[in-house]
C-alpha positions in Angstrom: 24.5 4.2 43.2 21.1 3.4 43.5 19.5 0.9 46.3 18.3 -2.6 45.0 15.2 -2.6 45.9 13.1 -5.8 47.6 12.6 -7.2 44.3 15.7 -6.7 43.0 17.1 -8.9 45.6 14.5 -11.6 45.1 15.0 -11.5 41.2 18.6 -12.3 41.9 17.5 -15.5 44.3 15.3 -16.3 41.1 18.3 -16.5 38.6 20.4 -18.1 41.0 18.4 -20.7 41.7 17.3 -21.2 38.0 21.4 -21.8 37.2 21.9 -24.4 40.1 18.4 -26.7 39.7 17.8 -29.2 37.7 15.4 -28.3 35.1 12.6 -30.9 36.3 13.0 -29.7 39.5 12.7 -26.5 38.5 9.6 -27.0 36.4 7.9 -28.4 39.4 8.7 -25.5 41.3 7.2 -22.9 38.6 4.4 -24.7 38.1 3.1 -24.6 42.0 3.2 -20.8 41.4 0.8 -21.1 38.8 -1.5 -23.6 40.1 -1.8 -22.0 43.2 -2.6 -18.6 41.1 -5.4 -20.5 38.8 -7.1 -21.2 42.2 -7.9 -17.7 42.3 -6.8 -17.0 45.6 -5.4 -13.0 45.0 -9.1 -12.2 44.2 -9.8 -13.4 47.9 -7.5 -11.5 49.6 -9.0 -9.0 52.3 -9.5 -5.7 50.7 -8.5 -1.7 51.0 -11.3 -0.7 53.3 -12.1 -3.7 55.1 -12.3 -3.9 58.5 -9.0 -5.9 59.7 -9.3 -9.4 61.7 -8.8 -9.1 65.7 -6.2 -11.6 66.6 -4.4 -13.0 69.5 -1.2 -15.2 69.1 1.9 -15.6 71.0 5.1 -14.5 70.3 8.2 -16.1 69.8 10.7 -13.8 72.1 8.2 -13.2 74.9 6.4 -16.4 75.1 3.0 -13.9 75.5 0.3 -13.5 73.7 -0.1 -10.2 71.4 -3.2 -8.8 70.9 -4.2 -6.6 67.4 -6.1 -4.3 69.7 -3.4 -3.7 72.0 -1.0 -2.8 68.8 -3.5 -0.5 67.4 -3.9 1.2 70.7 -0.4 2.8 70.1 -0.5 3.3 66.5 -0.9 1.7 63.1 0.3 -2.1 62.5 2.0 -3.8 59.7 1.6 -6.9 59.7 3.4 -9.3 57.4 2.6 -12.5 56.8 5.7 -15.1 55.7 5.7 -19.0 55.0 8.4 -19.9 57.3 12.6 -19.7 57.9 13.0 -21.9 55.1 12.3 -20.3 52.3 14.9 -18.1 51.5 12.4 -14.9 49.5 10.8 -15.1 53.2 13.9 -14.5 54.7 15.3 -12.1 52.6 11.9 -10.2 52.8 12.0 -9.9 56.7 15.4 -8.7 56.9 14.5 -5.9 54.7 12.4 -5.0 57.3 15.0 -5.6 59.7 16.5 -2.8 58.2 13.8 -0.3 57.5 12.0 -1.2 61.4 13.6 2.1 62.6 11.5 3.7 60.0 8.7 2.1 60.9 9.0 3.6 64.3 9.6 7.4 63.3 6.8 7.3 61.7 4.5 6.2 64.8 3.3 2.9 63.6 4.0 -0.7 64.9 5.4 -4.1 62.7 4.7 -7.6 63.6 5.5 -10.7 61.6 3.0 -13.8 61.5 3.9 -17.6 59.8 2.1 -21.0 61.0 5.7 -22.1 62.8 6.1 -23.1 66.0 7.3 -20.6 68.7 10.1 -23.0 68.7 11.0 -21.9 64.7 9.8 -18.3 64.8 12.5 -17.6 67.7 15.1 -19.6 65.4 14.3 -17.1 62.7 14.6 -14.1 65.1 17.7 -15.0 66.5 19.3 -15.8 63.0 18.4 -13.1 61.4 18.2 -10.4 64.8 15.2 -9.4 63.8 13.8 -7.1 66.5 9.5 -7.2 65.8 7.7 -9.5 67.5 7.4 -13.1 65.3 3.8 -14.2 65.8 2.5 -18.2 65.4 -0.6 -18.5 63.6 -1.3 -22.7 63.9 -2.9 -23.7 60.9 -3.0 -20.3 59.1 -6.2 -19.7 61.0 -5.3 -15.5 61.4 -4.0 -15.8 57.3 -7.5 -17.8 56.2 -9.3 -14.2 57.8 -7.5 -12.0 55.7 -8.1 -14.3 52.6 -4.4 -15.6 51.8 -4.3 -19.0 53.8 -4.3 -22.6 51.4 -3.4 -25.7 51.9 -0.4 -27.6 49.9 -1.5 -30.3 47.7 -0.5 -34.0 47.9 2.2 -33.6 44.9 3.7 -30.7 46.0 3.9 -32.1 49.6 6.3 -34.8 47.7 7.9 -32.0 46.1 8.8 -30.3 49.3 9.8 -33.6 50.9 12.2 -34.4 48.3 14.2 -31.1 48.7 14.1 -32.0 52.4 11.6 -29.0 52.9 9.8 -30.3 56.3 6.8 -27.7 56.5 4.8 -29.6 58.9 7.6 -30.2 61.6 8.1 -26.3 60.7 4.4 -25.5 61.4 3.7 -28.3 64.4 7.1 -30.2 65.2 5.4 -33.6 64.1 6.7 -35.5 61.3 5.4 -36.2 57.8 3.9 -39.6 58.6 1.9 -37.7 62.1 1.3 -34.2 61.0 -2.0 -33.1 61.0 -3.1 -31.3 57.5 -3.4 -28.4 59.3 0.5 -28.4 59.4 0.0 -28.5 55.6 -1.6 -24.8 55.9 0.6 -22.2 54.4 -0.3 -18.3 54.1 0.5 -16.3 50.8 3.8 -13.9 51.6 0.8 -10.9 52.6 1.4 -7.2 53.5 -0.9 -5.8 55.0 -1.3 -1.7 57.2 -4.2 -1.5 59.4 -4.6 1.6 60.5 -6.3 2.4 64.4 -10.2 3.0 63.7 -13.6 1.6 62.9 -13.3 -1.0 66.3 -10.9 -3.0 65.3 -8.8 -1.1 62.8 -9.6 -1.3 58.9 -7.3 -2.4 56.0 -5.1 0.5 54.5 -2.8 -1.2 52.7 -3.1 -4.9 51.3 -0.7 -6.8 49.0 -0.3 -10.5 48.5 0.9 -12.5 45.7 0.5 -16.5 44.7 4.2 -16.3 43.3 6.2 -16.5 46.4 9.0 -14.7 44.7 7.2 -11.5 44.0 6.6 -9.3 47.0 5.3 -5.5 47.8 7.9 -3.3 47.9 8.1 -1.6 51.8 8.8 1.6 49.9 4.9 1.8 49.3 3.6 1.1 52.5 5.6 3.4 53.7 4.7 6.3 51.2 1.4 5.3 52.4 2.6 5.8 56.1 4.2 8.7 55.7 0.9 10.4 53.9 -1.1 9.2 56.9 1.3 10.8 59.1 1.5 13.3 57.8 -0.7 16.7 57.9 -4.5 16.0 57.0 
């Protein structure tokens, strides 16, 4: 039988939660998918050829910081950028990596995971889910805003989220809705992204990102991609 693939297992969150939610609910929902889309923010997403962002940010297991240029002086890095632990396409996304990060490894290249959550939630979502990469916090999407996929959640869908008891800035800055700084409000796109070891600071070899948080790049093309570069010249 053949193996769902990632989007397969996202469709199927999509038509579950279309049969459970009410339909205003539900029409709120689609909507913020295509109003975030109409902003135009895939056309700003950091391009195939760029050179990638340097960043610095702590991770969740180690309490250090990570450095991009100490990643991409062992290898190639994937880096994938996710919302948070509470939405379930993020979740099911990572632990598709989960299960493809041996891969990832035979084929000499690194995998680190980046959200605007606390260390506090990141390390939640690793232990939950036993995922093994490091789980990087980006405060205020700051990382996400340089490879073009950070925005910020508008006043009516921060009502939306509140009343599905969605509390993204105690998520992103363990402050409540009332004392939460917008910047807790900062959200990136779910991005892929394959920087490969050259040009300084590495440059962009692969870069996906999608306004509709339930479509996502399939890891199965990165990893063609991988495997290419990897492979005999």
């Amino acid at each position: 039988m053949q193996r769902k693939t990632l989007q397969d297992q996202l469709d199927a969150i999509t038509a579950r939660t279309r049969s459970l939610v009410q339909p205003d609910r539900l029409a709120i929902s689609e909507g913020v998918a295509a109003d975030l889309l109409a902003t135009g923010i895939e056309d700003l997403v950091l391009p195939v050829g760029a050179p990638a962002p340097a960043f610095t940010l702590q991770d969740a297991q180690t309490n250090q910081p990570i450095r991009s240029a100490d990643l991409l002086a062992l290898g190639p890095v994937i880096v994938k950028f996710f919302r948070g632990r509470w939405d379930p396409y993020c979740v099911t996304e990572l632990e598709a990596w989960r299960e493809l990060y041996p891969v990832v490894r035979e084929r000499g290249a690194l995998f680190v995971a980046i959200s605007p959550q606390t260390r506090r939630q990141n390390d939640f979502a690793a232990q939950q889910h036993e995922l093994k990469f490091p789980l990087l916090s980006d405060p205020g999407s700051l990382v996400a805003a340089q490879f073009g996929i950070a925005h910020t959640v508008p006043g009516h869908v921060r009502r939306y989220f509140r009343s599905i008891l969605v509390n993204i800035p105690f998520a992103n800055s363990g402050l409540t809705y009332e004392t939460a700084p917008d910047s807790a409000w900062r959200l990136p796109l779910p991005g892929l992204f394959l920087i490969r070891p050259d040009a300084g600071t590495g440059s962009i070899a692969f870069a996906q990102a999608f306004a509709d948080p339930r479509v996502r790049p399939e890891p199965s093309d990165l990893l063609a991609l991988l495997e290419r570069r990897s492979g005999p010249a």
